[in-house]
C-alpha positions as CSV (number, residue, x, y, z in Angstrom):
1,X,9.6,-17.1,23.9
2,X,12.5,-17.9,21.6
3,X,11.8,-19.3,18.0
4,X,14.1,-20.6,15.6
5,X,13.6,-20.1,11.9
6,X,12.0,-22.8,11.2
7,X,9.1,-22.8,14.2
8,X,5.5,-22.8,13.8
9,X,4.6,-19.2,14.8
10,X,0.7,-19.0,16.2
11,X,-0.7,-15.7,14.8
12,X,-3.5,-13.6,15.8
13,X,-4.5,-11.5,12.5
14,X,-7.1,-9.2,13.6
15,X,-8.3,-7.0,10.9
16,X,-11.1,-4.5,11.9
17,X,-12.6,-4.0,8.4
18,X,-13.8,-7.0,5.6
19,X,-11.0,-9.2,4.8
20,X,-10.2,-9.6,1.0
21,X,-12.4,-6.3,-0.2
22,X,-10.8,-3.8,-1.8
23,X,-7.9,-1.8,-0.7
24,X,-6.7,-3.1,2.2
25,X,-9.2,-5.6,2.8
26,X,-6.6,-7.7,-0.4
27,X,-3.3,-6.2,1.6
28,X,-4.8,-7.6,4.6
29,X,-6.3,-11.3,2.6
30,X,-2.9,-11.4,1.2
31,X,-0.9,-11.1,4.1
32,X,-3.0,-13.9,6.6
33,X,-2.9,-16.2,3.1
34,X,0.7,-16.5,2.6
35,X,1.3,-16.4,6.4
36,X,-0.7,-19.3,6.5
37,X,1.4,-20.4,3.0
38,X,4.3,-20.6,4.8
39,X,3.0,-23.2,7.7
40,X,2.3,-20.8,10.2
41,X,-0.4,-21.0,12.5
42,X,-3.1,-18.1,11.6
43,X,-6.4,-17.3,13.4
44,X,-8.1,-14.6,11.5
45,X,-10.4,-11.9,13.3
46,X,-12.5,-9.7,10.8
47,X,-15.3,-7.8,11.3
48,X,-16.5,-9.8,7.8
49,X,-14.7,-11.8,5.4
50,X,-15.4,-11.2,1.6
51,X,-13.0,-13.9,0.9
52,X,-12.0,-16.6,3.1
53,X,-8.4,-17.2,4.2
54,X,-7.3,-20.5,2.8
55,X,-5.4,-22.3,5.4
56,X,-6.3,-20.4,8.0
57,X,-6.8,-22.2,11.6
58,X,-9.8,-20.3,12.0
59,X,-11.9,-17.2,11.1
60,X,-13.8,-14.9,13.3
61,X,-16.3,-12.5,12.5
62,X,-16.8,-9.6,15.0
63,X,-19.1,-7.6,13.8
64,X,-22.2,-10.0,13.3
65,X,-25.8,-10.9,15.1
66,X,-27.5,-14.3,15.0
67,X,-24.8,-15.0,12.1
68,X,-25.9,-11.7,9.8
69,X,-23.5,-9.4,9.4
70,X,-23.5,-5.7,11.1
71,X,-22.7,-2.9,8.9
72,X,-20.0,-0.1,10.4
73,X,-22.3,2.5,10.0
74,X,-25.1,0.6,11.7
75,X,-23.2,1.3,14.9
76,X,-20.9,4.0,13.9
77,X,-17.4,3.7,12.4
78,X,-15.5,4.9,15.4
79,X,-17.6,2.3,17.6
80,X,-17.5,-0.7,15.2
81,X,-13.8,-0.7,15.6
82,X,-13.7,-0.2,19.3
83,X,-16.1,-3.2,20.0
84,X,-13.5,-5.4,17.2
85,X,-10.8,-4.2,19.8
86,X,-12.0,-5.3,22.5
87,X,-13.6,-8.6,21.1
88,X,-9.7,-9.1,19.9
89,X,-8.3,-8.4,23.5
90,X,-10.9,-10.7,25.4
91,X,-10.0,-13.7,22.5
92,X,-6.1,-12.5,23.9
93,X,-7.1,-13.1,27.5
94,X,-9.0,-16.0,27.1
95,X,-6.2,-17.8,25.0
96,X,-3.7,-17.0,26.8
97,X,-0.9,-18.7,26.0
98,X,-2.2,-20.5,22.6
99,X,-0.5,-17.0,20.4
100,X,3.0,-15.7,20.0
101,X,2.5,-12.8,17.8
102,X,-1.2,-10.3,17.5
103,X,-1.3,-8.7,14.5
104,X,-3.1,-5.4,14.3
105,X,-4.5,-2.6,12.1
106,X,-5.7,1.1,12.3
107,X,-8.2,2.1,14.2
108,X,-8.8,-1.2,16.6
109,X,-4.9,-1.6,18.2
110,X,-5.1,-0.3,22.0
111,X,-7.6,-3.1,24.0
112,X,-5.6,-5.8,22.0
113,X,-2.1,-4.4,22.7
114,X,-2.8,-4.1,26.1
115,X,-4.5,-7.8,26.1
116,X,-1.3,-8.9,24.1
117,X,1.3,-7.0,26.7
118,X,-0.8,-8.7,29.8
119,X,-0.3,-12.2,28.0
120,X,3.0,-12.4,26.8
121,X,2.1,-12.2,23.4
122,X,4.1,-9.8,21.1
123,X,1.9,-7.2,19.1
124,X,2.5,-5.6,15.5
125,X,0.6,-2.7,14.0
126,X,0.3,-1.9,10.5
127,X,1.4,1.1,9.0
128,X,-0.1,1.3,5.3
129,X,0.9,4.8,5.2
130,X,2.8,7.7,6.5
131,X,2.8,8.9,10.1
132,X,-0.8,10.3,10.1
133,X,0.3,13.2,11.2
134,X,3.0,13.8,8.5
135,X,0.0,12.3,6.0
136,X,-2.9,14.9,6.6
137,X,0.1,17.8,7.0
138,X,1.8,17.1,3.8
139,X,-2.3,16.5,2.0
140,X,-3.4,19.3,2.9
141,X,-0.4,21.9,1.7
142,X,-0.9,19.9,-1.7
143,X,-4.6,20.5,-2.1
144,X,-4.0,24.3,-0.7
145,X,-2.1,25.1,-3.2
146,X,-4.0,23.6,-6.0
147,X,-7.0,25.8,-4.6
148,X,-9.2,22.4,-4.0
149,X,-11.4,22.0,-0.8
150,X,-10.5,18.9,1.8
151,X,-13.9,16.7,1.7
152,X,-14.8,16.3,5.3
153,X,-14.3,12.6,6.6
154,X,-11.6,12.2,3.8
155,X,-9.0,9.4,4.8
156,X,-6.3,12.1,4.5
157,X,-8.3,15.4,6.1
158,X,-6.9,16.2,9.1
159,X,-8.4,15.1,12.2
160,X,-7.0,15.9,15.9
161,X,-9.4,13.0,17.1
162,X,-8.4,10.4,14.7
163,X,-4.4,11.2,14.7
164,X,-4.8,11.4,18.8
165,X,-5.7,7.7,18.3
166,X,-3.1,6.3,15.9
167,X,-0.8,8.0,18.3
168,X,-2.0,5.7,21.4
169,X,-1.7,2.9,18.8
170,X,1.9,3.7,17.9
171,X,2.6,3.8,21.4
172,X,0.9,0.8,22.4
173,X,2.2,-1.8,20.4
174,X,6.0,-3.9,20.5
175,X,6.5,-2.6,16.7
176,X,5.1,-0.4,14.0
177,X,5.5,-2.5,10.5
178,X,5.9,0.2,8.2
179,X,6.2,-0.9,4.4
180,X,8.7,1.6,2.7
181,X,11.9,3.7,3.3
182,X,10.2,7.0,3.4
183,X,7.0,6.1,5.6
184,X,9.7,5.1,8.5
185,X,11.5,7.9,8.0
186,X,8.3,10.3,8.4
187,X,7.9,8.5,11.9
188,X,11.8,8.6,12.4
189,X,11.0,12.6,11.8
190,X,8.4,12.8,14.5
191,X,10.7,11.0,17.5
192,X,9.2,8.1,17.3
193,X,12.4,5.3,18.0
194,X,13.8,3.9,14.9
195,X,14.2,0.8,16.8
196,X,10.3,-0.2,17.5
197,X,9.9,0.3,13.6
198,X,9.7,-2.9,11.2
199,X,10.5,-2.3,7.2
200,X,8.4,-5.1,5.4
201,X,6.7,-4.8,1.9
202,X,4.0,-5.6,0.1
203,X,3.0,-7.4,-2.8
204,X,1.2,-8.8,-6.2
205,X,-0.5,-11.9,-6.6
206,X,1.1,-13.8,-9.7
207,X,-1.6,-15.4,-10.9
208,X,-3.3,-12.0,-11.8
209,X,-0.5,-10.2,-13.0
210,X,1.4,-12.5,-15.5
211,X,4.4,-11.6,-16.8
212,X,4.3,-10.1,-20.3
213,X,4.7,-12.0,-23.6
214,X,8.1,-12.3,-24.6
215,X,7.9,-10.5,-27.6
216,X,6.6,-7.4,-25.7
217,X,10.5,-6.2,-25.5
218,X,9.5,-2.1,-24.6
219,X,10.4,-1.4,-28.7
220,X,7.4,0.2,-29.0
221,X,7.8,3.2,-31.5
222,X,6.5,5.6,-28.8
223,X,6.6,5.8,-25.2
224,X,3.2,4.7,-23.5
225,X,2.6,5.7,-20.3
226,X,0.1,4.8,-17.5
227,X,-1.2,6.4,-14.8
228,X,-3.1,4.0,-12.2
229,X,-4.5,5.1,-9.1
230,X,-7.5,7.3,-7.4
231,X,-6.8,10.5,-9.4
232,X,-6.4,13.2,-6.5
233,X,-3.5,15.8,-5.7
234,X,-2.2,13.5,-3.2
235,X,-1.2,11.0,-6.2
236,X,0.9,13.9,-8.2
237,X,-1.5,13.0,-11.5
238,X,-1.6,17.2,-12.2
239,X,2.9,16.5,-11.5
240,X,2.4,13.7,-13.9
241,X,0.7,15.6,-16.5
242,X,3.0,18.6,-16.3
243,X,6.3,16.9,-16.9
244,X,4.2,15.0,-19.9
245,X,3.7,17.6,-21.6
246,X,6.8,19.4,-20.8
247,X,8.7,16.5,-22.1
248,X,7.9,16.0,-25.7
249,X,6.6,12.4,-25.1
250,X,3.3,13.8,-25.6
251,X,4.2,14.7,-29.0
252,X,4.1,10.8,-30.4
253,X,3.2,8.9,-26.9
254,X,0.6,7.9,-25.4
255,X,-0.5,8.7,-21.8
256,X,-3.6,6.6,-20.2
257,X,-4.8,7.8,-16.7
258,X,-7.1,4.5,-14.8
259,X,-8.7,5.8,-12.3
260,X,-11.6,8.1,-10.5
261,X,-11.7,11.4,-9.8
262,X,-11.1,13.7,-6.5
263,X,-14.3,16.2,-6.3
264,X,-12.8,18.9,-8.8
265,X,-9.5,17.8,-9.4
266,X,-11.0,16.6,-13.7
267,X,-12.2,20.2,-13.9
268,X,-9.0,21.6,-12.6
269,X,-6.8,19.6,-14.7
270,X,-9.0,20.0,-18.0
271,X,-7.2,21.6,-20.3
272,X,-4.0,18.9,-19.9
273,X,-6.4,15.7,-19.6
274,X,-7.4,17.2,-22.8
275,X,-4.2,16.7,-24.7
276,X,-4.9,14.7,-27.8
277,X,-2.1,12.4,-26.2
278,X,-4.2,11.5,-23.2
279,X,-6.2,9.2,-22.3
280,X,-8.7,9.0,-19.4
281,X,-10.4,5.5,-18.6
282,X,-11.8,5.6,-15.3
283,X,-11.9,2.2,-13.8
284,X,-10.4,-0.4,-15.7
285,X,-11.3,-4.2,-14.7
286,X,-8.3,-5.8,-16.4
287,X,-5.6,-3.2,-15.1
288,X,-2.9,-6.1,-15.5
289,X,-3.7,-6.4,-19.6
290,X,-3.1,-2.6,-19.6
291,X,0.4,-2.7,-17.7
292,X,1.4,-5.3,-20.0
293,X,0.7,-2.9,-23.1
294,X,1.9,-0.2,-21.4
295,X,6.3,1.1,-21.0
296,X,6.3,3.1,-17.4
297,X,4.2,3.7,-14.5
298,X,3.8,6.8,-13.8
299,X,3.5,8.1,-10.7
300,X,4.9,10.9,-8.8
301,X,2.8,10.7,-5.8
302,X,3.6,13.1,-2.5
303,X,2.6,10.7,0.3
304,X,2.3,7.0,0.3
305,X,2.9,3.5,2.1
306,X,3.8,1.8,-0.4
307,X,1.7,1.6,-3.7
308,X,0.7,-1.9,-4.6
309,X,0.5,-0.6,-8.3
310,X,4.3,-0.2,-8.5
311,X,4.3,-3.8,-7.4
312,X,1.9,-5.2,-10.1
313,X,3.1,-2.7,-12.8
314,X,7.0,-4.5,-12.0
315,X,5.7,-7.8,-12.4
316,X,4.1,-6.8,-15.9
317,X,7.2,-5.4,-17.5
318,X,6.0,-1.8,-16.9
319,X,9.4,0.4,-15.6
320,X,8.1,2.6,-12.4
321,X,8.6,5.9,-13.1
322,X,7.9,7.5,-9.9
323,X,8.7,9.8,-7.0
324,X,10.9,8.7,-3.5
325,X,7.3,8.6,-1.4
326,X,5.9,6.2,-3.8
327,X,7.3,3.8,-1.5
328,X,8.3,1.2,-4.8
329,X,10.8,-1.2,-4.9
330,X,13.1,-0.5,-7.4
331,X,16.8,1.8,-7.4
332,X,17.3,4.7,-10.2
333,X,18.5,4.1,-13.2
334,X,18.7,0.2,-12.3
335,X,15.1,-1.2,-12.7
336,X,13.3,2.4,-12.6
337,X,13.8,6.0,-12.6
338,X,13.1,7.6,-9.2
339,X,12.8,11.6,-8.4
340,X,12.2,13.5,-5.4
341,X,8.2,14.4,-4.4
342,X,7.3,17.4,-6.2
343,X,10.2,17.7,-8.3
344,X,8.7,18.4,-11.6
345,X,11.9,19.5,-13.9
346,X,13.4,15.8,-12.7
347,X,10.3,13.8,-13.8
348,X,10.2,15.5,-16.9
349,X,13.7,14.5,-17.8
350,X,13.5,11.4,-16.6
351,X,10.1,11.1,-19.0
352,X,12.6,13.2,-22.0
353,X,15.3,9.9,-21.2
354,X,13.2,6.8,-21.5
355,X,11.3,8.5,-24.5
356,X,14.2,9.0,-26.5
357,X,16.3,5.9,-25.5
358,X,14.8,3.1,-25.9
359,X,17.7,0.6,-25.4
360,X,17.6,1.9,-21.9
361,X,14.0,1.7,-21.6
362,X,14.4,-2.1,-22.7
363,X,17.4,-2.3,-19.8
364,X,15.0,-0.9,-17.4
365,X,12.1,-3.3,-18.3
366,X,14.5,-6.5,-18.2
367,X,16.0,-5.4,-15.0
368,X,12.4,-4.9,-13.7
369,X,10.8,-8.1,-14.5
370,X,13.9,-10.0,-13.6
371,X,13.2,-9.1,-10.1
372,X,9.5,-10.4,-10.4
373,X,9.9,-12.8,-8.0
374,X,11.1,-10.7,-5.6
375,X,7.8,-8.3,-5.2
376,X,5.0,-10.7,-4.5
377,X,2.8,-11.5,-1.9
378,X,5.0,-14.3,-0.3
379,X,7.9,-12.6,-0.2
380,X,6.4,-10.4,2.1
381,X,4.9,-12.3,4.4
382,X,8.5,-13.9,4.9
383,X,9.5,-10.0,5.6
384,X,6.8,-10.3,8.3
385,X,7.9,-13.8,9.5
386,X,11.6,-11.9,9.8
387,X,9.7,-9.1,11.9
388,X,7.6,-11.2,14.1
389,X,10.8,-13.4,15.0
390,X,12.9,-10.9,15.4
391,X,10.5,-9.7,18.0
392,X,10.0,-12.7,19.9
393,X,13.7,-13.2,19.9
394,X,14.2,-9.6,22.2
């Protein structure tokens, strides 16, 4: 089916988790919500909904009895997502014809694709990360070498079973959306064909991140940095604090780390999360009111999607300072300062720079928040509209 740029598309969201939790429950809320935003036709498919998709055409819940929800673990994970699949296919089969586009995640892709392929209907999977593979590989050598254990049934603990599945669902689908630069390239690393990959981003909602005040110009007398995130080796916080220190910000800056902690990662990292400089706040409610107050995001992560805090610490005026696999949106030395994974002696003169200069910190910040508009939720489901098209058009 050919569709011009202004059609209607009919969209089959089918999310095998609870729409508009946390994590990717909000990347997934988001997504259907400004798909629907931008006059599209969207039938959701959840296994619950902990926020209802305005606009949507219609909502389906796959994982209830007699109208009460079923919890994952009443039937097991693995079969919870199975039994979404194949409730998802047989909605396919039964409709053919009424959908253009299926929209899938992890872990519930391979009855729908197939459904979706016997229909006519083109099918997407999400990517939020890395190639799994490349994901539990690169994990793992990180937490080896800080001598820390991988907890069993971790998201990033590798898993023959579980990677053996994404794999099917790679295959199985017309495209892969992946949402940065360096995730397509770890798939592009792996053979899998650059042309069945889809570069889209992410977002932040502007209603909860507000831009700053304008007289928060980045003047501050010291450099405050911020650290948000789940604090574990795969986010670089023990990179972050090294280069900290090693910098001399530490000497009249401030650093604040948001966040929980991986099982003995705090113990490991005592003696620096000590630093009178540092600040460690566990879970913060109001993380937007801290990225206003705060200069850079830091956050030198070794394996990411795309991290929707670069996103919401942009739109608050707070310059990502941050590794290439943070997946952010921003170019060095234009609107942030970007080093390789792992490269500790660059992040610590990039820290050394915007500590010491602060007309370029105040460059950085105005560059970054004049591309606000540019990062949030509905510009990223035109990114999708742009991939779904596209793929209806071959």
């Amino acid at each position: 089916m050919a569709e011009t740029a202004t059609a209607q598309l009919r969209i089959l969201y089918s999310f095998p988790d609870t729409i508009g939790a946390a994590g990717i429950g909000t990347t997934a809320w988001n997504q259907a919500t400004e798909l629907a935003g931008l006059g599209h036709e969207v039938h959701v498919h959840a296994t619950a909904v902990a926020r209802e998709v305005p606009g949507a055409a219609e909502t389906v819940t796959t994982l209830t009895l007699a109208g009460r929800r079923i919890p994952h673990r009443a039937l097991g994970r693995a079969r919870a997502y199975r039994r979404h699949d194949g409730l998802v296919a047989r909605s396919l089969r039964r409709g053919a014809g009424s959908y253009d586009v299926v929209h899938c995640w992890p872990r519930a892709t391979v009855a729908t694709a197939a459904a979706a392929r016997a229909t006519g209907v083109a099918s997407v999977r999400e990517a939020p990360n890395t190639h799994t593979g490349y994901a539990y590989e690169r994990v793992a050598t990180e937490t080896a070498r800080l001598g820390l254990p991988q907890p069993e049934g971790h998201s990033h603990t590798a898993d023959a079973e579980a990677l053996a599945l994404e794999e099917r669902e790679y295959a199985a689908v017309d495209l892969v959306a992946v949402p940065s630069e360096f995730s397509l390239e770890t798939f592009v690393d792996r053979g899998f064909p650059r042309e069945r990959l889809g570069l889209h981003q992410y977002g932040f909602d502007p209603a909860r991140f507000p831009p700053p005040a304008a007289s928060a110009n980045g003047r501050a007398p010291s450099l405050r940095a911020l650290f948000v995130g789940r604090c574990e080796p795969r986010k670089g916080l023990h990179y972050a604090l090294e280069a900290w220190l090693g910098s001399g910000a530490a000497e009249r800056g401030t650093f604040t780390i948001c966040g929980d902690f991986y099982p003995g990662y705090d113990e490991l990292l005592a003696d620096r999360l000590g630093h009178p400089s540092v600040t460690v706040k566990g879970f913060v409610g109001d993380v937007a009111a801290v990225m206003r107050g705060s200069d850079v995001l830091l956050l030198p992560t070794v394996e990411e999607g795309s991290a929707l805090v670069t996103y919401e610490a942009q739109a608050s005026g707070c310059v990502p300072v941050v590794s290439d696999a943070a997946g952010a949106r921003c170019t060095h030395l234009e609107d942030g300062l970007v080093h390789e994974a792992g490269d500790v002696a660059a992040l610590t003169a990039h820290l050394r720079l915007v500590a010491g200069d602060r007309e370029l910190l105040a460059r950085l910040r105005a560059r970054t928040l004049a591309r606000r508009n540019e990062l949030t939720w509905e510009q990223g489901a035109r990114d999708l509209e742009g991939l779904y098209r596209e793929l209806l058009a071959r």
